[in-house]
C-alpha positions in Angstrom: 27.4 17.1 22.5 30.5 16.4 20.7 29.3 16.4 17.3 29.6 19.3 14.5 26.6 21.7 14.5 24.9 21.4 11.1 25.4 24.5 9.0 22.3 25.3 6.8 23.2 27.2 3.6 20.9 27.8 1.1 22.7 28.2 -2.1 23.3 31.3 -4.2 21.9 32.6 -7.7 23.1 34.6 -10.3 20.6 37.1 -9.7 19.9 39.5 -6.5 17.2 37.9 -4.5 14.5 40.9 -4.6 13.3 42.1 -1.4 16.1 41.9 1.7 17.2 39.3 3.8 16.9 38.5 7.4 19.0 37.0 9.7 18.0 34.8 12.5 20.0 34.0 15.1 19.1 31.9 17.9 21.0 32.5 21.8 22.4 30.2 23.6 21.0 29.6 27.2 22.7 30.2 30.2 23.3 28.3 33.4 20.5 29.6 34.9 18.2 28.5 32.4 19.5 24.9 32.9 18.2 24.6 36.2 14.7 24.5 34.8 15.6 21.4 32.4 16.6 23.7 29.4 19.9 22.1 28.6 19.7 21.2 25.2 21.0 24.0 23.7 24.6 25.0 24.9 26.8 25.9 21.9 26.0 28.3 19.7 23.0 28.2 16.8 23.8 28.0 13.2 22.7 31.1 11.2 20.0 30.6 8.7 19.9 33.3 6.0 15.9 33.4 4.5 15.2 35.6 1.8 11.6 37.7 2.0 9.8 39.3 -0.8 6.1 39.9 -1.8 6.5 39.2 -5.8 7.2 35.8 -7.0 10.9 34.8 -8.4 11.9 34.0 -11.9 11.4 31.2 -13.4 15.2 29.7 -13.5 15.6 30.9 -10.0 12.4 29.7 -8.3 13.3 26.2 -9.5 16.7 26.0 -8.7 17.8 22.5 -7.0 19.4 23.1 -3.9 22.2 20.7 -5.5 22.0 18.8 -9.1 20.1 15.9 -9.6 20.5 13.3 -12.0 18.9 12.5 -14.7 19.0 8.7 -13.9 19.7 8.1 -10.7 21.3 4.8 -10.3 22.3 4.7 -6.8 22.0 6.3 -3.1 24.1 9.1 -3.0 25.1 10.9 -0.4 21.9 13.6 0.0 22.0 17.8 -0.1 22.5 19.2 3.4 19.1 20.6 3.7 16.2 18.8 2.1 12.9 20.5 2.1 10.0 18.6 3.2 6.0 18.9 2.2 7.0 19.3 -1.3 3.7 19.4 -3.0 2.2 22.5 -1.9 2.3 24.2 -5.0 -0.6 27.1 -4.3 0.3 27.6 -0.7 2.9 30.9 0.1 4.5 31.1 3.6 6.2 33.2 5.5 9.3 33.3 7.4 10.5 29.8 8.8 12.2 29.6 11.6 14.8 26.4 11.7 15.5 24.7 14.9 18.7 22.5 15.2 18.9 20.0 18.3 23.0 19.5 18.9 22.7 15.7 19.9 21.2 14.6 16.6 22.2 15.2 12.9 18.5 14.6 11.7 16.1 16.8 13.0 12.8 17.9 11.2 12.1 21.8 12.3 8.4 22.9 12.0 7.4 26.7 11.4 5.3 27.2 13.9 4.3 31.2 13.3 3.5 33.1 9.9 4.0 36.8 10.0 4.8 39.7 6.9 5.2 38.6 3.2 5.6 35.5 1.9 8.7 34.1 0.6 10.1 31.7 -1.9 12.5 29.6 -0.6 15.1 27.6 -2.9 12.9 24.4 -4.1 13.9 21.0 -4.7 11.4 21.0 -7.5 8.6 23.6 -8.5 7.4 23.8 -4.8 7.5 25.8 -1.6 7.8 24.4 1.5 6.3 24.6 5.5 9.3 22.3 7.2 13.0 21.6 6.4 15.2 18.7 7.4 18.3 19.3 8.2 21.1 17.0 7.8 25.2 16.5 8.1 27.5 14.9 7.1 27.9 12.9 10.6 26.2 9.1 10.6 22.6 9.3 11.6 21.7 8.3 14.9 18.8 5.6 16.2 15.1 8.0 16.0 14.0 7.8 19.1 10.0 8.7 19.4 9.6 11.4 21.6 9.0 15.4 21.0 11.4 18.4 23.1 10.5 22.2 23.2 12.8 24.4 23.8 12.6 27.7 25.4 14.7 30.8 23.9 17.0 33.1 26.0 15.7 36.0 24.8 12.0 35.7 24.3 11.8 39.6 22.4 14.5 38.2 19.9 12.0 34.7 19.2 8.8 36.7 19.2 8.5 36.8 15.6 8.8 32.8 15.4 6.6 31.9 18.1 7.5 32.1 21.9 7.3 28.1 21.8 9.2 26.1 18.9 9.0 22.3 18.5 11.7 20.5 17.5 10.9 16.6 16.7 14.2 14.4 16.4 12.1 11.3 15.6 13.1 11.5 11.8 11.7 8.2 10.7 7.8 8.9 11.6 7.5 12.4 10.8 9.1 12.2 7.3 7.2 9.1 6.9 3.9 10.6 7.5 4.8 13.5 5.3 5.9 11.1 2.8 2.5 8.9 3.2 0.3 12.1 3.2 1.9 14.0 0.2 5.1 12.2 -1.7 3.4 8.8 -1.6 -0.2 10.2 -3.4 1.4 12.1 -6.1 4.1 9.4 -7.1 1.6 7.0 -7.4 -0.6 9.4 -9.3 2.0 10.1 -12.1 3.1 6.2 -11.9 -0.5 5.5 -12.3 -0.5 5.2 -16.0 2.8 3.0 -16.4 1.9 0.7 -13.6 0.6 -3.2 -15.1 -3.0 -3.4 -15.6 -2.8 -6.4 -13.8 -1.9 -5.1 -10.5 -4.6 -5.0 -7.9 -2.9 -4.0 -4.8 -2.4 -0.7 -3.3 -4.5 0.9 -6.1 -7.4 2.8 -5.6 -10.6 0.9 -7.1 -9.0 -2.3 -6.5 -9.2 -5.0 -4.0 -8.5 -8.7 -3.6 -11.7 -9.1 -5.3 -10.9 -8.3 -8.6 -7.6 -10.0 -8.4 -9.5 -13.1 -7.5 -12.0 -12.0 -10.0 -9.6 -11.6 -12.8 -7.8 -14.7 -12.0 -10.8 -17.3 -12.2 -12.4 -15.9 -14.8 -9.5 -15.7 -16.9 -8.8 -19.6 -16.2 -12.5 -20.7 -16.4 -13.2 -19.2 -19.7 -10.0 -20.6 -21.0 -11.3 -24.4 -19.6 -14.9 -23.4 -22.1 -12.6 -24.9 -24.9 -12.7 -28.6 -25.2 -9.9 -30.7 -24.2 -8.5 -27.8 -22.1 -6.8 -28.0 -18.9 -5.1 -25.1 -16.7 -1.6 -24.9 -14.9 -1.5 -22.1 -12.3 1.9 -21.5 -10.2 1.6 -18.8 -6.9 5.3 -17.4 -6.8 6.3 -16.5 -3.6 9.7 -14.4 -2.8 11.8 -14.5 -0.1 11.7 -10.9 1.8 10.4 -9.3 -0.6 10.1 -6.1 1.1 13.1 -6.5 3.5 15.3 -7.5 -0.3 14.8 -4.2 -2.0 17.7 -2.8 -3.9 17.9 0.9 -3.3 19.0 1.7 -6.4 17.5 -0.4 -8.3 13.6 1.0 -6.8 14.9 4.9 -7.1 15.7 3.3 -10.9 12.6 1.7 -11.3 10.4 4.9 -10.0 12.3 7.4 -12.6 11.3 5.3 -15.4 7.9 5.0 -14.2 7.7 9.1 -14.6 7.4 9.6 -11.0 8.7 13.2 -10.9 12.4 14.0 -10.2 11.8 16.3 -7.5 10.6 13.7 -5.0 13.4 10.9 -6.1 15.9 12.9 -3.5 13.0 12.1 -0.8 12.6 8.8 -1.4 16.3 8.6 -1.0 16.7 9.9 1.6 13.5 8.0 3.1 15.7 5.0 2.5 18.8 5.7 3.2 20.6 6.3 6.6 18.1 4.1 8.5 19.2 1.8 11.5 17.4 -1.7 13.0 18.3 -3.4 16.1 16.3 -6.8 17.6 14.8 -6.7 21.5 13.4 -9.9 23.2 12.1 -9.1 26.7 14.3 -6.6 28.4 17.8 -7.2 25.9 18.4 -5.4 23.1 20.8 -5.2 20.6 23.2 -2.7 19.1 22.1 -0.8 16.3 22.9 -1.5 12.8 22.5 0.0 9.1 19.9 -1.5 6.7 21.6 -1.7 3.6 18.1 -2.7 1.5 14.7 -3.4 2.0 11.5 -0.7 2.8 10.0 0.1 6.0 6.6 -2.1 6.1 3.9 -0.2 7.7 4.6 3.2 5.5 2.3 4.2 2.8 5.4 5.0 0.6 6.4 1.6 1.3 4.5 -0.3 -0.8 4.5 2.4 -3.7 8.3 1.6 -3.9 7.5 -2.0 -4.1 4.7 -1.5 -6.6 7.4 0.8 -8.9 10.1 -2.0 -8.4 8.2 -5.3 -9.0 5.7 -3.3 -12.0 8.4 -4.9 -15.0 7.4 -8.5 -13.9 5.9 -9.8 -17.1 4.4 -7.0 -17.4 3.3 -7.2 -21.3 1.9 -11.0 -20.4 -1.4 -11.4 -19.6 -1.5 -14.7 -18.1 -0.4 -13.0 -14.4 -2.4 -11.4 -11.5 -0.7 -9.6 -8.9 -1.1 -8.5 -5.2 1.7 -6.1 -4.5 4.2 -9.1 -3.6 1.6 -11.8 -4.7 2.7 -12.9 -8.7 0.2 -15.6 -9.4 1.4 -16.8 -13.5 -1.3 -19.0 -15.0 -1.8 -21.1 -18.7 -4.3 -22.9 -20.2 -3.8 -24.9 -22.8 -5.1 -28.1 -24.5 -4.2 -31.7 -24.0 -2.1 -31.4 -27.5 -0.6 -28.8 -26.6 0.3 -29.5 -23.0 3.9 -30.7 -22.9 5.0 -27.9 -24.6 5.2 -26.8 -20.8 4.0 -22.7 -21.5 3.7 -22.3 -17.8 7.5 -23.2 -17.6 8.7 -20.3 -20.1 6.7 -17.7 -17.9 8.4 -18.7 -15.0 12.1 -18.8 -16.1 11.3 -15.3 -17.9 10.1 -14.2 -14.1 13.5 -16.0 -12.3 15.7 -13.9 -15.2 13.7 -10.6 -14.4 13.6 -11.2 -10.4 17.5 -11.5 -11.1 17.8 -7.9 -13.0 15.4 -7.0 -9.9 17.2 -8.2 -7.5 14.1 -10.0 -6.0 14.8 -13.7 -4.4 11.8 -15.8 -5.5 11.5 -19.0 -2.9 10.7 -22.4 -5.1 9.9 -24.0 -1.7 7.1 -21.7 -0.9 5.9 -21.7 -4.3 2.8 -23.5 -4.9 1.5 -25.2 -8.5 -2.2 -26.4 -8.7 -3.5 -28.2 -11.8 -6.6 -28.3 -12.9 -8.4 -31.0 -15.0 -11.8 -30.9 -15.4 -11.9 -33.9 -17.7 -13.3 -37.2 -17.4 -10.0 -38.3 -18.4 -6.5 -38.1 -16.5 -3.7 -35.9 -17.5 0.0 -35.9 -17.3 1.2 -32.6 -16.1 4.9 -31.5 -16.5 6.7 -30.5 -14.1 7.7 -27.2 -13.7 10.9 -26.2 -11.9 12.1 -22.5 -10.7 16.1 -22.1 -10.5 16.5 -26.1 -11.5 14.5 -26.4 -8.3 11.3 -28.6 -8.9 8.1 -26.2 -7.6 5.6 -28.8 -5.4 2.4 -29.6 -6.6 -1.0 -29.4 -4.7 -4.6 -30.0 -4.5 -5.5 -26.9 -2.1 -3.8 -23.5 -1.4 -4.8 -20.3 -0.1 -4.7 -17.1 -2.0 -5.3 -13.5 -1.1 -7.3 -14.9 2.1 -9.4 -17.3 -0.3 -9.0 -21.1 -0.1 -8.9 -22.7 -3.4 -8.9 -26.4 -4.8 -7.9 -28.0 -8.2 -11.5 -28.7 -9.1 -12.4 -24.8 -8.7 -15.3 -25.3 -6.0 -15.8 -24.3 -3.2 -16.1 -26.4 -0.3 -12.6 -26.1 1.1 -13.5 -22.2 1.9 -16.6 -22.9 2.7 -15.0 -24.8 6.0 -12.4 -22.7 6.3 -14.7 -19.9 7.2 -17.5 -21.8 9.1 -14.6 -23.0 11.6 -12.7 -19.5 11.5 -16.3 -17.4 12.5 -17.2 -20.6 14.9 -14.1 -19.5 16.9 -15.4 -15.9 17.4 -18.2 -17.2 19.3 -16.5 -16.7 22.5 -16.2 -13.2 22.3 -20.1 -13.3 22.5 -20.6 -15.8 25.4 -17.7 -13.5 27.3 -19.8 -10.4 26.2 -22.6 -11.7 27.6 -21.6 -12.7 30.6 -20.7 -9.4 31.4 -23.8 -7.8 30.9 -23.9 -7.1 27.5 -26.8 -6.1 26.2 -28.7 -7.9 22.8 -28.5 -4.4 20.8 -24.8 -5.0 21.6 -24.3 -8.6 20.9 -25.6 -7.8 17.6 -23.3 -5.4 16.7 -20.4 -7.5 18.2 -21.8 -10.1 15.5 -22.0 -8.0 12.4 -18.3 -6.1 13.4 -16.4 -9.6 14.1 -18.2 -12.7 12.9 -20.1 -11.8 9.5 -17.3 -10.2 7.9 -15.4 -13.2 8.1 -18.3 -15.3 6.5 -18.4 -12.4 3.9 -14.9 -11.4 2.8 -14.6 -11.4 -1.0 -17.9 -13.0 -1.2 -18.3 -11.7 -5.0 -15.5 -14.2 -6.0 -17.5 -17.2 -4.6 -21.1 -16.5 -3.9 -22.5 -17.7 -7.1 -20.9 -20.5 -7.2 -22.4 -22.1 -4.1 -24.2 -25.6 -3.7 -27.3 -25.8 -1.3 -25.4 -27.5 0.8 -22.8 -25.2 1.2 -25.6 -21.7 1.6 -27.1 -23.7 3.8 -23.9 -24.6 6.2 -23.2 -21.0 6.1 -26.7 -20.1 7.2 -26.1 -22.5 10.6 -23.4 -20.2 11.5 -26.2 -17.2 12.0 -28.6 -19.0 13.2 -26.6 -20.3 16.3 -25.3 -16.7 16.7 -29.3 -15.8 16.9 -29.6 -18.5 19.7 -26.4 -17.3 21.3 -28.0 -13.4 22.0 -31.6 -14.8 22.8 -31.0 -17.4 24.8 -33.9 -19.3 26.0 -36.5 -16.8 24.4 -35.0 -17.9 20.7 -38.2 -18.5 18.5 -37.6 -18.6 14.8 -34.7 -17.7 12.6 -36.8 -15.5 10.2 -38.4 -14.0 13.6 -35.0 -13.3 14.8 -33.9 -11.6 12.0 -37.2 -9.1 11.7 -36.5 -8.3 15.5 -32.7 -7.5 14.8 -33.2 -5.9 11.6 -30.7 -8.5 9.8 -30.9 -10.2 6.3 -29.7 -13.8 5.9 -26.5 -14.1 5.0 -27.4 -15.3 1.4 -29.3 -12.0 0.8 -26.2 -10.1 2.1 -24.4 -11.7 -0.4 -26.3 -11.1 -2.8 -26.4 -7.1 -2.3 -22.5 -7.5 -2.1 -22.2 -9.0 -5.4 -24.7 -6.3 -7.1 -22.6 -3.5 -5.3 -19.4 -5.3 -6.7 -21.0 -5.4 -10.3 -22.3 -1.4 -9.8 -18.7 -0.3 -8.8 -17.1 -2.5 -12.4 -19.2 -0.7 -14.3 -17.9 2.6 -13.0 -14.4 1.8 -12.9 -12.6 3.8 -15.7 -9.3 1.7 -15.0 -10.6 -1.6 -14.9 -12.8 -3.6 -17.3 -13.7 -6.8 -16.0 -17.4 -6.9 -17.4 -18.5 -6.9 -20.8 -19.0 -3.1 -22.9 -21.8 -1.8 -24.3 -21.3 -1.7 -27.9 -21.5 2.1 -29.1 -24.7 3.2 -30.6 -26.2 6.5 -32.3 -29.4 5.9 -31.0 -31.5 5.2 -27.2 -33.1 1.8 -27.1 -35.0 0.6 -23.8 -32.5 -2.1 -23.9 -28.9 0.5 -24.3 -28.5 0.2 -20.4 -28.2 -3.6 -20.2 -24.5 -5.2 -20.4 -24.5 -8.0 -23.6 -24.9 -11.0 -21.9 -22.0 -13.7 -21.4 -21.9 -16.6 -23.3 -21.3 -19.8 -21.5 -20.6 -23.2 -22.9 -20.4 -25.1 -19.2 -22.4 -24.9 -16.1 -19.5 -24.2 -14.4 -18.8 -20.6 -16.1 -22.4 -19.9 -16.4 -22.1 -19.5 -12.2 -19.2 -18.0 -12.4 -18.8 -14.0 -11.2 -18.8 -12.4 -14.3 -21.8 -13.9 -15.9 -23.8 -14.1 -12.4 -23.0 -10.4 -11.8 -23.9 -9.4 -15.5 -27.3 -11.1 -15.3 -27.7 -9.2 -11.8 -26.8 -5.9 -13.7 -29.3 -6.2 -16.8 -32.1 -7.3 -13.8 
């Protein structure tokens, strides 16, 4: 109760605002009022001066910043005393807001919670009106604390106009995350959109870990159709990598991606002024400031991320990522081999983590080489920070296990022993009554996804041995709900109205080849070549050509040949 009262000035213009002003002043309550639990507001409420008119303002003073902003903002300075939140409602006009300060906390999000008269225009940060305002001092933030207090007014007459209830939420953190998520987040990532590295599948609408996966083994595979070809790939791996973020490097990183200057003050402030502490059982710890890093669990989160790690080799095309997954590749031949190519990509990436401020790990990192030759091959070795990356036969990417001879038999019993360790759930649901309707649903919710997640990627490339194996895993669930009264397998899945699981796959991977050819930001399958004229043959994808076996089952030609069917 000790602190300064925030003061809440919206700043002048050089020209009358039209239409008059109204002042709102909030009362004090008195003793009396405190014996019903109304003590947070004791000292007096700052004034908030609100301009109200029914026509809309020039142009220079409609988009007036409530304080400069710079043109490139290189670092985390100190933010305006009132930022305006919800700043992308360009269409909507509202009416009087009414501002609520708590006294105990210096960040506070008010909520209008009652429209009434004209519209107005309130001072923008941007070309935007606004529903809430933040206000903040110049006092350290305190700890949010995740809870919601309504106050009651003195004088009810003097509140009517702005709602006999008002809600003031002091937990900053969540509410200007979720508007962030909802609003901020969507439209930075729309204008970043056409800057960001085509090769970036994560936190993209239309893309998935199947495409990364995709895009990754098709590019290696049709590299190995040369002869005397072998393939180097190296799965980088940074220390932190969300918790590591420079501040001003991302807020750098997003202005040159043409994300809009009238959000960077957001996304500041989003970062900035944020405390963690560590609890284990009933101890906690004091609060400290994070000076870096990104909340995980945000949707602007990863959009920050995506801005800051987008100038990664990003004019190569022998690199996939995930959001924080770089995955660098090279194919070359035998001649050509020790001329080490994989090496240069990743001492470019060590120099441009360093401008980035990103801490790759070289004992996480992972290097798999593949020879498909008859013949051995001596790799080089390829080293990250003088720091010699380890070599091996089998690693998991993106949830997919792969192996240095590109099949698939290490996934295949990675899954099989994953889904056989769901079967509990069904022998517990059973027991308890359960009945089969509901068992079957329990399977296709919990155990078939696993057996089915990015099966595009693999599907095709399946032995007999490995379909059938995958198959067992049903057919025991089948036993598993029957019982005593299981019959057949092809019985069981007529009663339950279920496909096999290599007919599911098989509609996946169709799907998957559908939704490519639809995707306006992502070519993975072969174009149509243009033509004047309609042939009963101008809706059919050219086929792939394939030198090997090997490619020939791979996704792109398998889900081509489904396509043209």
């Amino acid at each position: 109760m000790r602190r300064p009262i925030p003061t809440v000035i919206l700043p002048s213009t050089s020209a009358p605002w039209p239409g008059p002003t109204k002042q709102c002043h909030l009362t004090p309550i008195p003793q009396e009022e405190a014996r019903h639990g109304w003590t947070h507001m004791q000292r007096p409420i700052p004034t908030v001066t609100l301009p109200r008119t029914s026509a809309p303002l020039p142009g220079p003073t409609k988009h007036r910043h409530l304080t400069p902003i710079p043109r490139e903002p290189r670092s985390t300075v100190p933010l305006p005393s009132l930022l305006l939140t919800n700043p992308t409602s360009l269409t909507n006009k509202f009416d009087e807001l009414s501002v609520v300060v708590k006294q105990e906390d210096p960040d506070i999000i008010a909520i209008n919670m009652h429209y009434y008269r004209s519209p107005v225009y309130l001072p923008p940060i941007g070309l935007s009106r606004h529903k809430c305002v933040l206000v903040r001092s110049a006092t350290p933030a305190s700890p949010p604390r995740h809870h919601t207090v309504q106050y009651r007014p003195y004088k009810e007459s003097s509140m009517r106009e702005f709602g006999s209830w008002i809600t003031a939420v002091d937990c900053y953190a969540p509410c200007l995350s979720h508007t962030l998520s909802g609003r901020v987040a969507h439209v930075a990532l729309t204008d970043m959109r056409p800057h960001i590295d085509e090769h970036q599948f994560g936190n993209l609408k239309g893309r998935s870990t199947t495409q990364y996966m995709v895009f990754l083994l098709d590019a290696i595979l049709k590299g190995l159709e040369q002869r005397n070809t072998v393939a180097q790939m190296c799965l980088i791996d940074f220390k932190k990598a969300f918790d590591n973020v420079d501040h001003s490097v991302a807020v750098t990183q997003l202005y040159n991606l043409g994300c809009r200057t009238s959000f960077l003050p957001f996304i500041s402030s989003f970062l900035t002024g944020r405390q963690q502490r560590t609890k284990y059982k009933d101890k906690t710890s004091t609060w400290l400031p994070t000076t870096c890093g990104v909340p995980q669990g945000t949707c602007i989160g990863p959009v920050i991320f995506l801005a800051l790690i987008n100038s990664l080799l990003q004019h190569s095309s022998h690199k996939v990522k995930f959001v924080d997954d770089v995955t660098v590749f090279s194919v070359n031949t035998t001649a050509d081999l020790q001329a080490n190519r994989l090496q240069q990509l990743i001492t470019t990436i060590n120099e441009q983590c360093q401008q980035l401020k990103l801490i790759p790990n070289p004992n996480k990192c992972q290097l798999i080489n593949i020879n498909l030759l008859r013949q051995g091959v001596a790799f080089p070795d390829v080293h990250l920070d003088a720091n010699p990356i380890p070599s091996v036969d089998i690693a998991k990417l993106v949830g997919l296990v792969m192996n240095s001879n590109l099949t698939w038999q290490d996934h295949v019993d990675h899954i099989v022993k994953k889904a056989s360790k769901l079967f509990f759930m069904l022998f517990k649901a059973r027991s308890f009554g359960a009945t089969q309707k509901q068992l079957v649903q329990l399977n296709c919710q919990r155990i078939r996804p696993v057996l089915e997640y990015a099966c595009p990627v693999w599907h095709s490339g399946l032995t007999t041995a490995q379909r059938t194996t995958l198959e067992r895993v049903q057919k025991r669930v089948c036993r598993i709900i029957l019982g005593g009264s299981y019959n057949s397998y092809t019985a069981t899945l007529t009663t339950f109205g279920l496909l096999s699981l290599e007919d599911r796959r098989g509609q996946l991977s169709f799907s998957f080849g559908e939704k490519m050819k639809e995707n306006d930001h992502l070519q993975l399958l072969p174009q149509r070549a243009p033509s004047r004229y309609q042939t009963r043959h101008s809706a059919r994808l050219p086929p792939v050509r394939c030198r090997t076996e090997r490619y020939r089952n791979s996704t792109i030609p398998y889900v081509t040949r489904l396509a043209n069917k």
